[in-house]
C-alpha positions in Angstrom: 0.0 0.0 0.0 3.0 2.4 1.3 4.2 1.4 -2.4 1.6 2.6 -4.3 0.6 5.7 -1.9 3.2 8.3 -3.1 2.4 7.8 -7.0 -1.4 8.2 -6.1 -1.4 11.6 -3.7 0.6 12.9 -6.9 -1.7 12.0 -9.5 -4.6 13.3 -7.1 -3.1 16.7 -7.1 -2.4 16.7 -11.1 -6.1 15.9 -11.3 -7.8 18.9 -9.2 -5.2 21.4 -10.6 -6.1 20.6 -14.2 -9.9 20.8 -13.0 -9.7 24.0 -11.4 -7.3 25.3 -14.9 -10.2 24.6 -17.1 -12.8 25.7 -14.6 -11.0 29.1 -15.3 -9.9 28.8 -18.4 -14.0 28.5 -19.1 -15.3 31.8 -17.0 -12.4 33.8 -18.5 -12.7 35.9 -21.7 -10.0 36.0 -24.5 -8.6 39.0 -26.1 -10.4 37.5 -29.1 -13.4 37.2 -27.4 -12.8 41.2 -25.9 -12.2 42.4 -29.3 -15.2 41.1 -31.2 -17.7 42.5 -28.1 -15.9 46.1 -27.8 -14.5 46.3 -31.3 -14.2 50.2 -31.5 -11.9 50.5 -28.3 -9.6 47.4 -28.6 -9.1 49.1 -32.4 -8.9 52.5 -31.5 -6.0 54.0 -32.0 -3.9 57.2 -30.4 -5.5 59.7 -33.5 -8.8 58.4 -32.3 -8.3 59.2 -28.6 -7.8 62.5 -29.5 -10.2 63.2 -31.6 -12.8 61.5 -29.2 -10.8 64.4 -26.7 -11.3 67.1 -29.1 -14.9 66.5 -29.5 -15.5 66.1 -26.0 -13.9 69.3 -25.6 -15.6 70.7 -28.1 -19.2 70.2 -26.8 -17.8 71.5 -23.2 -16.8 75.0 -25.5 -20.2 75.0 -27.3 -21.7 74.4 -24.5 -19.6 77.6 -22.9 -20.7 79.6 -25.9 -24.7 78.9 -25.7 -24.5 79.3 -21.6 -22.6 82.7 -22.4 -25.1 83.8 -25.4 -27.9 83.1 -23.1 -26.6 85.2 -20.5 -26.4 88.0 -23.2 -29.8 87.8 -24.1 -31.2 87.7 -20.7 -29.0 90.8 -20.2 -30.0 92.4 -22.9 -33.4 91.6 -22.5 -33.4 93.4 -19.2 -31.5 96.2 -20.1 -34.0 96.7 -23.1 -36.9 96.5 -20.3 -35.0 98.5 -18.0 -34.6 101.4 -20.9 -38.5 101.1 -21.7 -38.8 101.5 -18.6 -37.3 104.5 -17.5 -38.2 106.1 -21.3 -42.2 105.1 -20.2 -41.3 106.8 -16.6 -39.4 109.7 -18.4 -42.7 110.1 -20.9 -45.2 110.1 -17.8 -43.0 112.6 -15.3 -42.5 115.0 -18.6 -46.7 114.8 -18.6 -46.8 115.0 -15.1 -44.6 118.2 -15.4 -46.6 119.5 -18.3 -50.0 119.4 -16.7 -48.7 121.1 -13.4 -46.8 124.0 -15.7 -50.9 124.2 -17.2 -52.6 124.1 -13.8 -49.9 126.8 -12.3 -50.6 129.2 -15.6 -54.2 128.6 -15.2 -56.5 132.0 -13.8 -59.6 131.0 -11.9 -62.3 133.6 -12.0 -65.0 131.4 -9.7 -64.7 128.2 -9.1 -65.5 126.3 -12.6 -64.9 129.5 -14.2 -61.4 129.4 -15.4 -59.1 130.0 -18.7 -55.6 128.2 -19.4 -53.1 127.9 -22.9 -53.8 125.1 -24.9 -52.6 121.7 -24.2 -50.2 119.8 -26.6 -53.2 117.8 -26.3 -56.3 120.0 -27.9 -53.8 121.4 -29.8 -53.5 118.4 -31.6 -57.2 118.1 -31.4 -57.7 121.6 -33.1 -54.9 121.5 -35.5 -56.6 120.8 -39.4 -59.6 121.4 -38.0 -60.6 124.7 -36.7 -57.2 125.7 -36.9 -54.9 125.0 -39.4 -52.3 126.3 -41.0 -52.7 130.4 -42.6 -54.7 131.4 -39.6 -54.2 135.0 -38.8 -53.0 133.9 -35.1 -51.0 131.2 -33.1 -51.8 128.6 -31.0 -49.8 130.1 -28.5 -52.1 133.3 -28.8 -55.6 131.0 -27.9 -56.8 129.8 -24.8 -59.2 127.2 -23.4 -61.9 128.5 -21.1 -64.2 126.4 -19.3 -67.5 128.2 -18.0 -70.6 127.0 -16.5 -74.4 127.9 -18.0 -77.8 127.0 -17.9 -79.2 124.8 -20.6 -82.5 125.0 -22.0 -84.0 122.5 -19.9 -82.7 124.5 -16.8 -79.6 122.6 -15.9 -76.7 123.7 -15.5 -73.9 122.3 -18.3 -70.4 122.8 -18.8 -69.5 124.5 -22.0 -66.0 124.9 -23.6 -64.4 127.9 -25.5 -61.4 128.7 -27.4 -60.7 132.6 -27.4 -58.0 134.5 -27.8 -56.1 135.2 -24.5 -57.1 139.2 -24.7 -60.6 138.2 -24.3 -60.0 135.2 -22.2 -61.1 137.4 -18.5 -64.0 139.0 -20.3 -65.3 135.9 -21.3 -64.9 134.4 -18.0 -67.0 137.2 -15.9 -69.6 137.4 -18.8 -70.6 133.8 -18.7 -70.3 133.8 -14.8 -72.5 136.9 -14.8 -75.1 135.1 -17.2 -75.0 131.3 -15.6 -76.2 133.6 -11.6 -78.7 135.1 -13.4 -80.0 131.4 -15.3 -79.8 132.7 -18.4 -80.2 130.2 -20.5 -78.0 128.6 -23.5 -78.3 125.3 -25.6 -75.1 124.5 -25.8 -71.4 125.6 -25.6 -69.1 122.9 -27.0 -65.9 123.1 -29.5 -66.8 124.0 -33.4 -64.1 121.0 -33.7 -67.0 118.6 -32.8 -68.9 119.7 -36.1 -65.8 119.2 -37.8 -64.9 122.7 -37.5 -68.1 123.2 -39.6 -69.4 127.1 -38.7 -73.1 126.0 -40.6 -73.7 122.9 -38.6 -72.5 124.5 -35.7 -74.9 127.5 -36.0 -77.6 125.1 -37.3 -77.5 122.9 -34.0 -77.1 126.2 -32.4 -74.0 125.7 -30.9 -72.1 128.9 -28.9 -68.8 129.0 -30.3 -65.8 131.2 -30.6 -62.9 130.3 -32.1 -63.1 128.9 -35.5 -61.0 129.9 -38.9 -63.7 128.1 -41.1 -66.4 131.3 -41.2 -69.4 132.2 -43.4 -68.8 133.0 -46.9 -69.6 136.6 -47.7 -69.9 137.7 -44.3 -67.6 140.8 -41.8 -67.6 138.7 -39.3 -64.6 136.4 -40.7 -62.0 138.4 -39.1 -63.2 137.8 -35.3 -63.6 134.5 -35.5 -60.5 134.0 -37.0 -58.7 135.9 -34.4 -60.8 134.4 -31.5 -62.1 137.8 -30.4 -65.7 137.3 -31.6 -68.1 134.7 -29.9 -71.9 133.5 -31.4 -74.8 133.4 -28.9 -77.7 130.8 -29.4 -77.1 131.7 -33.2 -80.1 129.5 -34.4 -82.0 132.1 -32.9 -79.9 134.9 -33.5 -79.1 134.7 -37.0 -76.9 136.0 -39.7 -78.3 138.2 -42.4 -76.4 139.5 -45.4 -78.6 142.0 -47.5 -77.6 142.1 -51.6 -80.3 144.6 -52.8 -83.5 143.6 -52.2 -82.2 139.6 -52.0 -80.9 138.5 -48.9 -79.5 135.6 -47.3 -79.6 134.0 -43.8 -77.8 131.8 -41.9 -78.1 129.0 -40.6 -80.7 127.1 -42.5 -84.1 127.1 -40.7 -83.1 130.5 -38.8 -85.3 132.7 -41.4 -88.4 132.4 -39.0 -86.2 134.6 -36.4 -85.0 136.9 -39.1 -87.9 139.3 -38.0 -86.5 140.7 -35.0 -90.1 142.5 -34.3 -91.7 138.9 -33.5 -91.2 138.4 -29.6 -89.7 135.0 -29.3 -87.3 133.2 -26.7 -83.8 133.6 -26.6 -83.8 136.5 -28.8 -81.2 138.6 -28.1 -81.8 142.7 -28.6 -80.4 146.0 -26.7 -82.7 145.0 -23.6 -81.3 141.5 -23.3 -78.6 140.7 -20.2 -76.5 138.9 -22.9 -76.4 142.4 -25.0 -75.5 144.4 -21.8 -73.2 142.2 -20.2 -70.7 142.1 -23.7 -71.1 145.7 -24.4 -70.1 146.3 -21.0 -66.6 144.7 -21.8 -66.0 146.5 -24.7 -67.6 144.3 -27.5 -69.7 145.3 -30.0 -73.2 143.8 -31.6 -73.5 142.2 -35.0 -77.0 143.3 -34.4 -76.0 147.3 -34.7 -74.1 146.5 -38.0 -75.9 147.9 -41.2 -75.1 146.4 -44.6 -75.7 143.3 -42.5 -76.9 141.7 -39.7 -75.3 139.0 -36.9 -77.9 139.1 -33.9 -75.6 136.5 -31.8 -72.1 138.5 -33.0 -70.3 140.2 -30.3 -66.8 140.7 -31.1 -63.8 143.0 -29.8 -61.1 145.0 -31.2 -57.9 144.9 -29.3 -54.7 147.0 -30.3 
């Protein structure tokens, strides 16, 4: 048995060692086997690592780039907002300022009795309309006066002029003087509202001032032009221009108050407030002219 024994332990051990060999030799994986399952690494060579590098590298830099360009766009975004901003702020102070500069050149007679210049606003309103180019005075010559008066239904209104500033205070104490005693007018609103149309204005018998579109064939061109003449309930008051024995009247539909002998309403004569009142302040009557007549005229001549 000891003869045998050492020839057997040997051949035992050969035995498990080639066993466990091919046990490993089984799990393991081949450089063969490496290359066919990851073909593009074991092949790649050192110009391919770099490129693989400089592509990497590349995307990082883009990537750099956009982040940057973003950044410039969101900061010029809000600089943009921040300068529309401070232009919209700029716009609305210079307003601001603008209507205080009005209110702080603006004369109050009595309260809701006042006159002020123009605003940039009406005198873009105005501008083609009732004025326009070739009129005989500025826009820095006119002012807006705001009055109070008594309508025909015995309510008291707010009307709207545009004068010339030398008649600006008149107007202002005549109307005042007319609304305490309720005399009564239709209307008072801006010939600019009949599209600076004197006719429709008269027709709807509108009190007006200011207006270079006048009545053809008519004196009474100049005042209005200059803002120095004002109309009074002229549908009842009407124009009349005598050419011999022919005449013509204006508005349309005033020829049944072109007989100033009928007694009627809101007829204005030498006994009426409105009469007394203007002539008071220097104006004269269209009503006093002779080659024609302008029963709701009053207009004054200043140096």
């Amino acid at each position: 048995m000891q003869k045998y024994g050492k020839p057997l332990g040997i051949l035992a051990v050969f035995f498990l060692v080639s066993v466990s060999a091919a046990f490993i030799n089984r799990n393991s994986e081949t450089l063969y086997d490496y290359a066919q399952r990851e073909p593009e690494i074991a092949y790649m060579t050192h110009g391919t690592e770099e490129s693989m590098s400089g592509t990497a590298q590349t995307s990082e830099n883009e990537a750099g780039i956009s982040s940057e360009t973003d950044n410039n766009q969101l900061t010029n975004e809000t600089q943009s907002k921040d300068s529309e901003t401070d232009l919209t702020e700029k716009e609305n102070g210079r307003d601001t300022n603008m209507k205080k500069e009005l209110r702080n050149s603006r004369i109050t007679y009595q309260p809701d009795f006042y006159y002020e210049p123009l605003s940039e606003d009406l005198k873009k309103r105005i501008t083609g309309m009732s004025w326009r180019e070739g009129c005989p005075v500025s826009l820095e010559d006119l002012c807006y006066v705001r009055v109070l008066y008594v309508n025909f239904k015995g309510n008291t209104s707010t009307g709207e002029l545009i004068c010339n500033r030398a008649i600006a205070q008149d107007l202002a104490e005549i109307f005042y003087g007319l609304y305490e005693a309720d005399y009564q007018i239709e209307q008072i609103r801006l010939p600019d509202e009949y599209s600076a149309d004197t006719l429709l204005s008269m027709q709807d018998n509108n009190t007006s001032c200011f207006h270079c579109d006048i009545l053809p064939d008519t004196d009474n061109a100049y005042g209005h032009d200059m803002g120095l003449a004002i109309d009074i309930n002229p549908f009842f008051n009407p124009t009349i221009i005598y050419n011999g024995e022919m005449q013509k009247i204006f508005p349309t539909g005033g020829e049944s108050y072109a007989d100033r002998d009928k007694p009627f309403a809101y007829k204005i004569d030498e006994n009426d407030l409105c009469y007394k009142l203007f002539t008071e302040h220097g104006f004269t009557w269209g009503g006093n002219w002779n080659h024609q007549k302008s029963y709701s005229h009053f207009e004054k001549k200043t140096e």
